[in-house]
N, C-alpha and C positions, 0 to 999 in steps of 0.2 A: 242548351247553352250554359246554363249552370250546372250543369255534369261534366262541360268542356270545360269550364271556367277552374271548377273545382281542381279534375284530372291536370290539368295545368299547373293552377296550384301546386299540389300535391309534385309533381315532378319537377319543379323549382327548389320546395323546401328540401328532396332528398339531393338534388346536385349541389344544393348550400350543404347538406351535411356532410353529403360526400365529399366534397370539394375540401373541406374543413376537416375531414380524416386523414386525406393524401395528403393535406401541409402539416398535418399534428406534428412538430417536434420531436423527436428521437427521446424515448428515455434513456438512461446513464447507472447501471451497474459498476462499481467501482469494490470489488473486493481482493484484500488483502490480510494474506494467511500472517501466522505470528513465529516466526525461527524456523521457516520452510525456505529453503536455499534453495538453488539454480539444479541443484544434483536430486532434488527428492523428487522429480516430476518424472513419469517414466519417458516420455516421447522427447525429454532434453538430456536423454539416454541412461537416467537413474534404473540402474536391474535389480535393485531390492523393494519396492513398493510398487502395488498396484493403485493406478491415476488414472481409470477409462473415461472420466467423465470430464477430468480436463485434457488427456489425450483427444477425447472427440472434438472438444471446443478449436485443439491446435489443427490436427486433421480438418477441420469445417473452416478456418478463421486462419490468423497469424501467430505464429512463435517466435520470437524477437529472443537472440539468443546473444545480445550485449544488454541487459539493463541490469542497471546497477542502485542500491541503494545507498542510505545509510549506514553504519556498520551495525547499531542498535535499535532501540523502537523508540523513542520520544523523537531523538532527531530526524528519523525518518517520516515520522506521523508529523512533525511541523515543515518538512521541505514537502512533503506529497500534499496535505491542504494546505499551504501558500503560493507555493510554486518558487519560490525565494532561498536559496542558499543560506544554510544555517550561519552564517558570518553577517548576517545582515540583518536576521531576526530569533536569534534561538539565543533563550537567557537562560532555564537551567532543566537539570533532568525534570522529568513529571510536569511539563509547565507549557503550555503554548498562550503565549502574550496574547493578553487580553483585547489588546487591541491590534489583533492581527488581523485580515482581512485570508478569508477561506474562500474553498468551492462551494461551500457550503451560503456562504452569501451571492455570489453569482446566482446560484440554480435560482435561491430562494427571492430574490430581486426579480427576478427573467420572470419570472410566475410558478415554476416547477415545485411541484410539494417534494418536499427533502426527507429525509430518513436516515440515523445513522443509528447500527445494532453492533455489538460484540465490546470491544477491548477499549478505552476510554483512555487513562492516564494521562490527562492534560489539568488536570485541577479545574475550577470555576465552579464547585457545589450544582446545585440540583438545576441551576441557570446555562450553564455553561454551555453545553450542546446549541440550547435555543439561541443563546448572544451571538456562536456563532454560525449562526444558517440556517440548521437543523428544528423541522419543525415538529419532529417528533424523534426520541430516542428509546432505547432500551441498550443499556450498558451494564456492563460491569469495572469496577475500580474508578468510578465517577467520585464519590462520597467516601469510601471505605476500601479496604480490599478483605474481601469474606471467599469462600473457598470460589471456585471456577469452574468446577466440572462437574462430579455430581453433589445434590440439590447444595446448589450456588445461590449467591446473593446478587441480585442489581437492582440495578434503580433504571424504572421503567417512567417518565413523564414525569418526574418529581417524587414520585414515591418510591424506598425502599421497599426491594418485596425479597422475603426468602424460602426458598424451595426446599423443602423437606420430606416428599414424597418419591424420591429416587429420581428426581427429573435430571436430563444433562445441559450444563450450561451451552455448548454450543448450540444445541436442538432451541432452545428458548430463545437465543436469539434470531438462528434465520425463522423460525416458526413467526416472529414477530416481523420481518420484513417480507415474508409472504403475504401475511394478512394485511400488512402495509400495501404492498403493490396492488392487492385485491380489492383492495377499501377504495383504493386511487386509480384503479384502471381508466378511467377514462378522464383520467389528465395525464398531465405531462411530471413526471417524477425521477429524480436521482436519488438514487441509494448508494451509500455508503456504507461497506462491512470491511471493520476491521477486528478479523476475525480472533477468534479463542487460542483455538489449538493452530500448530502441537505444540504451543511452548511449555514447556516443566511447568510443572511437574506430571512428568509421562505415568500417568494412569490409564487402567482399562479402561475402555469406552463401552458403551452399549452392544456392542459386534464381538467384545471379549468373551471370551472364556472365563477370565478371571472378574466380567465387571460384578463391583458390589455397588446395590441400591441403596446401600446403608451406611453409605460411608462419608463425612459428613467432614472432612479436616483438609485444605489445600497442599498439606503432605499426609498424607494414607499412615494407617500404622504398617503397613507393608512400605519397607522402601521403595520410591519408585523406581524404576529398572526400564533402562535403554531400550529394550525388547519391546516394551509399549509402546514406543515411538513409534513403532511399525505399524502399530494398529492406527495409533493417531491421523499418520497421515493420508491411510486409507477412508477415511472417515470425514478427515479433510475434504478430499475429492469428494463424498458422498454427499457432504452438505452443499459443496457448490452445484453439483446436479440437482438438488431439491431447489435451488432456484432458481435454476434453468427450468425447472419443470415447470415451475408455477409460471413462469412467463408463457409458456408455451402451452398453457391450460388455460391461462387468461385470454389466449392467440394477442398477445403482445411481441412474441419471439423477434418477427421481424423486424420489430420496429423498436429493438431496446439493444443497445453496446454494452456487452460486456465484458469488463476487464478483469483480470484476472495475477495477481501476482503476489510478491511477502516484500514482510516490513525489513529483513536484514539477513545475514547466512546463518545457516543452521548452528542448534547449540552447538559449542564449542568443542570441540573432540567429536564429538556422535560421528559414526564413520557407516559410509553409505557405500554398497557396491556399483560402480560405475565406470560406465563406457570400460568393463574389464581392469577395471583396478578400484580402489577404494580410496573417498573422497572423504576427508576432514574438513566436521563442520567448523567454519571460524568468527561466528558470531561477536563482536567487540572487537573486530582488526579492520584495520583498513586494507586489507589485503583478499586476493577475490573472493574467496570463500566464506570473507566476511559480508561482501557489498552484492557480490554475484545471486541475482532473485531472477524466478521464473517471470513470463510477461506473457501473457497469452490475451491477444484481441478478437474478438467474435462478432461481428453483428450481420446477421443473414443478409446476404443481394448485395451486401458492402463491401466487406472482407474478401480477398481472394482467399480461395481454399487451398489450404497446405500450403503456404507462403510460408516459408522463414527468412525473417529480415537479417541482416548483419548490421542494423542500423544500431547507433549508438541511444541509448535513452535512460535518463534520468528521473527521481522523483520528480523534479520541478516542473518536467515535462506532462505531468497529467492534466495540473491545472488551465493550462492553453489547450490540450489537445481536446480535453473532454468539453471546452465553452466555445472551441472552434465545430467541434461536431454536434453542439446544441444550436449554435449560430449566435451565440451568444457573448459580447466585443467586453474584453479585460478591459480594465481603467486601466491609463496608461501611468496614472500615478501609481499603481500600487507595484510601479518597476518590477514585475516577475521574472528570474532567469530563466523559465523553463522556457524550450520550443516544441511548438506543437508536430505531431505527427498524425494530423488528422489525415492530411493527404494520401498517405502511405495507409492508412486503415481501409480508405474509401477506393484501395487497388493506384492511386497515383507514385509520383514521385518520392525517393526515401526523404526522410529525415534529413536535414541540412547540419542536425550538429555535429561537429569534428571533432570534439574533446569534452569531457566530464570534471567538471571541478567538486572536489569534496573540501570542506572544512569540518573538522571532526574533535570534538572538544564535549564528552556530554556532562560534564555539570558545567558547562556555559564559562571555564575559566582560558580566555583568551591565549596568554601567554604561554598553555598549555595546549592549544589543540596544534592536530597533524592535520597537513595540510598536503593535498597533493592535486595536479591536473594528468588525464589518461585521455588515452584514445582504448582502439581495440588491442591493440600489440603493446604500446610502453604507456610507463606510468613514470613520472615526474613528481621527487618529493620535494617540499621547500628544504630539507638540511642536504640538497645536490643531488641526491640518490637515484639513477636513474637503473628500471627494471624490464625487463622483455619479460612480459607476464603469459607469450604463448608456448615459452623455452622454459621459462623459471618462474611456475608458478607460484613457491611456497618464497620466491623474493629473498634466494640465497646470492644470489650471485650479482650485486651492481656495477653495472654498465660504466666505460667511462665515455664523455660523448666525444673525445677521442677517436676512441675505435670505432665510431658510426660513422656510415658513409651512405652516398649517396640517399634515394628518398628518407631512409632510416633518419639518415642525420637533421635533413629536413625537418623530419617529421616531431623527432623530438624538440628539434630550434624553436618548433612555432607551439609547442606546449611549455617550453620553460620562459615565453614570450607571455602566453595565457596566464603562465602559475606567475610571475611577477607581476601583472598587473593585478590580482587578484590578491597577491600577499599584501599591495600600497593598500587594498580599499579594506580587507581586514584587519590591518596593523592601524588604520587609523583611527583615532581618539573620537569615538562616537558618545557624546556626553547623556545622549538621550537613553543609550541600549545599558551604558554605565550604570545611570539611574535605576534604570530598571533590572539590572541584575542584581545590583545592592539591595533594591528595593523588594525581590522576589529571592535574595538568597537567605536559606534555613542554617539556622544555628547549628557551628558544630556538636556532633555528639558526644555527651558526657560519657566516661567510660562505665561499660558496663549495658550504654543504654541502645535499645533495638533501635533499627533502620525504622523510618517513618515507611508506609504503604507504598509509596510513589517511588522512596526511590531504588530501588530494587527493578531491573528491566527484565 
């Protein structure tokens, strides 16, 4: 009787544990590359770099071939953790309001241990990561900005550390959200990487020909040369398969979403072979080559395979979709513009948004930012300009709406319908956002004197 009692026992406590693995919570990969555009990915038809290991992800998962960013990386790093259109909380370059509300507090609220590794640039000293969310970080340009690629500087949980043994900064960082997920495997965790490369300064990487271990200055005394880029963003994809690996060595795979995409469009000029002609990078425009980033979603059983959405998607849109596929409910005070696409991840219905609103101003001076609402075919400026961006991509030729007819005309009515109500709530006199840009704006520079770390994107 007490060997039946036992064996009873015993096969209670494994269906509580079991039972309690099938409802675990999904973990949440969220990385994003730094000046990798819509055209560097090969499978979104880029023919000059090789991308197998996020080609497999889009092949196994979804490729969403409208999302769109920021044009730069601060604005983009504050719409992607708040969820919130930059007209409603972005005060200046380098800066994400202190009192702003992240994914990084969701996860960390929900119970999920958090993690964020690679590229910082929000200010708040060695506290900042933790205030918001993050219970654990390894960064670089938190405190300082010391070189980035080989032996690099960051600040890893509070402490500066620097690398002078030939190590490469992107390696340091996913190497440290491996051993993260590994430490954490048997909880529930989101990871945030906003990754290193490839933004400039284009040096060899580890896979080069030309890398040198000894090189110790955020510009080389070799100039650096376009041609690197090549290698960068093969390297790229290489890092993102080293943490797909680790999930799938952890046997976490199935049961972790990973997303995949960049913070704005490729540097500036860098011209890429594509879909049979050559794509210019436009990093700092509001125009698609500026805003135009890859989007690749994965989560094994979830995802259909080889889906490509035509669905519309925004930064703001992460912050819902990723707390909708945790199960995890936004405050409805923290008024988010994003909308979720969880449904569309998990093989349901597309995405419901119809239009993209950008406000784009990055040192936070109102009077000055451009302002525009899109769908997939037009874009709608506030100074009238309206563009058919799948006829006249480089936005030489504006539209008068006039000459639109039928749906076209439509379709534009109800975007310059969008961008008016959007221009009343950013033209209005917000005393608080005021304060705080007064209060968080840097003196200008004396002649003569260098850029401070931050603000250089």
């Amino acid at each position: 009787m007490k060997s039946l009692r036992l064996t009873g026992l015993i096969i209670t406590v494994l269906s509580i544990v079991s039972g309690a693995l099938a409802g675990k919570r999904p973990n949440v990969v969220l990385i994003m590359a730094d000046d990798m555009g819509y055209e560097c990915v090969h499978s979104n038809g880029g023919e000059e770099y090789d991308t197998p290991r996020l080609d497999e992800l889009a092949a196994t998962g979804i490729r969403f071939e409208h999302c769109h960013s920021q044009p730069i990386c601060t604005p983009s790093r504050v719409q992607i953790m708040t969820g919130i259109y930059n007209n409603r909380n972005y005060v200046r370059f380098g800066l994400l309001d202190p009192e702003a509300n992240t994914f990084g507090h969701l996860f960390q609220k929900a119970g999920y241990k958090t993690a964020i590794a690679g590229k910082w640039q929000l200010e708040g000293g060695f506290t900042g990561p933790n205030n918001f969310g993050f219970d654990e970080y390894c960064l670089w340009q938190l405190t300082r900005r010391p070189p980035r690629f080989p032996n690099p500087g960051f600040e890893i949980n509070g402490e500066e550390i620097n690398y002078t043994k030939g190590e490469y900064g992107p390696d340091i960082a996913s190497d440290y959200l491996c051993d993260f997920m590994e430490r954490n495997k048997d909880e529930e965790f989101f990871v945030y990487y906003p990754m290193i490369p490839p933004h400039y300064p284009f040096q060899p990487t580890p896979d080069s020909d030309e890398w040198d271990s000894t090189e110790s200055r955020e510009y080389p005394k070799k100039e650096w040369r376009d041609e690197w880029f090549a290698d960068m963003v093969p390297y790229t994809d290489k890092v993102v398969g080293r943490i797909v690996d680790k999930l799938e060595k952890l046997g976490l795979r199935e049961n972790t979403l990973v997303i995949f995409t960049g913070d704005n469009g490729t540097y500036a000029g860098m011209e890429t072979d594509y879909k049979g002609g050559i794509y210019v990078g436009g990093k700092g425009k509001t125009k698609d080559n500026g805003t135009h980033v890859p989007l690749i979603v994965n989560w094994p059983g979830q995802t259909p395979k080889g889906e490509v959405s035509q669905s519309l998607v925004d930064f703001s849109d992460m912050l819902p979709t990723i707390a909708e596929v945790a199960g995890i409910e936004v405050p409805k005070e923290w008024s988010v513009d994003g909308i979720s696409f969880a449904s569309e991840i998990k093989g349901g219905e597309s995405s419901t948004r119809e239009w993209i609103y950008c406000w784009y101003s990055p040192r936070g001076i109102r009077n000055m930012a451009k302002e525009l609402v899109r769908d997939q075919k037009f874009k709608v400026y506030s100074d009238g300009k309206i563009f058919n961006v799948t006829s006249d991509f480089k936005e030489k030729n504006p539209l008068k709406s006039s000459d639109l007819k039928g749906s076209d005309k439509e379709v534009v009515n109800m975007l310059s319908r969008v961008l008016k109500e959007h221009l009343a709530i950013s033209h209005e006199a917000d005393p608080i956002q005021t304060a705080k840009r007064e209060n968080f704006a840097r003196p200008p520079r004396k002649a003569g004197q260098k850029a401070n770390s931050a603000d250089t994107p």
